[in-house]
C-alpha positions in Angstrom: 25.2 11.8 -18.5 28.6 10.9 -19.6 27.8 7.4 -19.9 25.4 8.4 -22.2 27.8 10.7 -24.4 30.0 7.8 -24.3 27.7 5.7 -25.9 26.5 8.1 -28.7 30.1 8.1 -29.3 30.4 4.7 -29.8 27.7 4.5 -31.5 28.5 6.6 -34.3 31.9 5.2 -35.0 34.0 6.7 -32.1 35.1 4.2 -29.7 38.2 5.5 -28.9 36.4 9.1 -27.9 33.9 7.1 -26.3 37.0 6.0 -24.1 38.3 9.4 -23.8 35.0 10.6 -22.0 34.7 7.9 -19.9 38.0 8.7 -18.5 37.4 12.1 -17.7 34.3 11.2 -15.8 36.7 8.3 -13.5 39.7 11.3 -13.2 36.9 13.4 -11.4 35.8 10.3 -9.0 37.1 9.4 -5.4 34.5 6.5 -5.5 36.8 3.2 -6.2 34.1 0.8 -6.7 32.2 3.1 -9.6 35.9 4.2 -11.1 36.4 0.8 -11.4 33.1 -0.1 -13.4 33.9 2.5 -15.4 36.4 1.2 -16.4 35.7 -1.8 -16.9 32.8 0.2 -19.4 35.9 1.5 -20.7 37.7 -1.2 -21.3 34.5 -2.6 -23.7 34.9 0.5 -25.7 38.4 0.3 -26.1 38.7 -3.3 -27.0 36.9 -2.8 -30.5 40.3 -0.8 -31.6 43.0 -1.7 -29.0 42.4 -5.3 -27.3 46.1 -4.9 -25.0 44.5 -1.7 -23.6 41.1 -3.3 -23.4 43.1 -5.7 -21.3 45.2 -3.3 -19.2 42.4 -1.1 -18.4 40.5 -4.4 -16.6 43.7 -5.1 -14.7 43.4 -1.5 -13.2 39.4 -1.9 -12.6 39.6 -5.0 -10.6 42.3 -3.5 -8.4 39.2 -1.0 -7.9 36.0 -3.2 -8.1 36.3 -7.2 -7.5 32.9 -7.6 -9.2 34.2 -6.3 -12.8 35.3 -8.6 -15.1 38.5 -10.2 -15.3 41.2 -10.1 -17.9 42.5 -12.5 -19.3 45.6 -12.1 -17.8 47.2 -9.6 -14.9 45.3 -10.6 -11.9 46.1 -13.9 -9.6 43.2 -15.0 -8.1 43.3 -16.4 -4.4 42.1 -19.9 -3.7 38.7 -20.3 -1.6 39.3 -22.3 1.5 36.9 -25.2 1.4 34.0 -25.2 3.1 34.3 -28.7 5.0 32.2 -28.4 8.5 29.2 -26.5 6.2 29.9 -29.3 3.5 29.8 -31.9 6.5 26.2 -30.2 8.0 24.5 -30.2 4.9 25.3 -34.0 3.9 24.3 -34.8 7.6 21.3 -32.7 7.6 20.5 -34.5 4.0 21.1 -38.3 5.1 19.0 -37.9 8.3 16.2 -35.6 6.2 16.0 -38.1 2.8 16.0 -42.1 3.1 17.4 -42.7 -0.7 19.9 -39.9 -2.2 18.1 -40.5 -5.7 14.2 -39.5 -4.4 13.8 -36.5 -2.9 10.0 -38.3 -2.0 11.9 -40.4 0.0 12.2 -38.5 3.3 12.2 -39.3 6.3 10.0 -38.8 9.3 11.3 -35.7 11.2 10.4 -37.7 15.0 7.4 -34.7 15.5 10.4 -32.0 14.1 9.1 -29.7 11.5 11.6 -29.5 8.9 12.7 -26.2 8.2 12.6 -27.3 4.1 9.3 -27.5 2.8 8.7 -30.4 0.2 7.6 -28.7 -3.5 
């Protein structure tokens, strides 16, 4: 309901109060995840009048919800570990399962195996 009311707001010219009634909906929640896409919702309605608010307010909602989109600035992101025995499997698998990397007609004969990755 009160996304709803929000976006009647917005629609009519009131982003700002649009805002406003999203917030009171996220001070009533001890859900993290939804407080945070609300406010990332939020954030979308306040950036049409105040862009640095816009901003902040998506600092706060990925500190609630990862999946929410990021600022532009705020959050550090942590680097993914590479994935080197999985990377290692697959180009095994691939060598052994394909004769020529450019022709995926190419394969190979399994030796009686059924492969587990059915030719289109």
């Amino acid at each position: 309901m009160a996304l709803r009311e929000a976006f009647d707001l917005a629609a009519t010219g009131l982003p700002e109060k649009a805002a406003d009634r999203l917030q009171k909906t996220m001070n009533t929640l001890d859900d993290k995840p939804l407080r945070g896409w609300l406010r990332e919702q939020k954030a979308a309605y306040l950036h049409q009048t105040n862009a640095v608010s816009a901003q902040q307010s998506l600092v706060t909602a990925v500190g609630e919800n990862q999946f929410v989109l990021r600022p532009l600035a705020g959050v550090t992101s942590a680097q993914i570990k590479p994935a080197a025995v999985q990377a290692r499997a697959a180009a095994k698998f691939l060598a052994n399962e394909y004769a020529d990397g450019s022709q995926a007609s190419g394969r190979r004969s399994s030796g009686g195996q059924k492969s587990a990755i059915k030719p289109c």
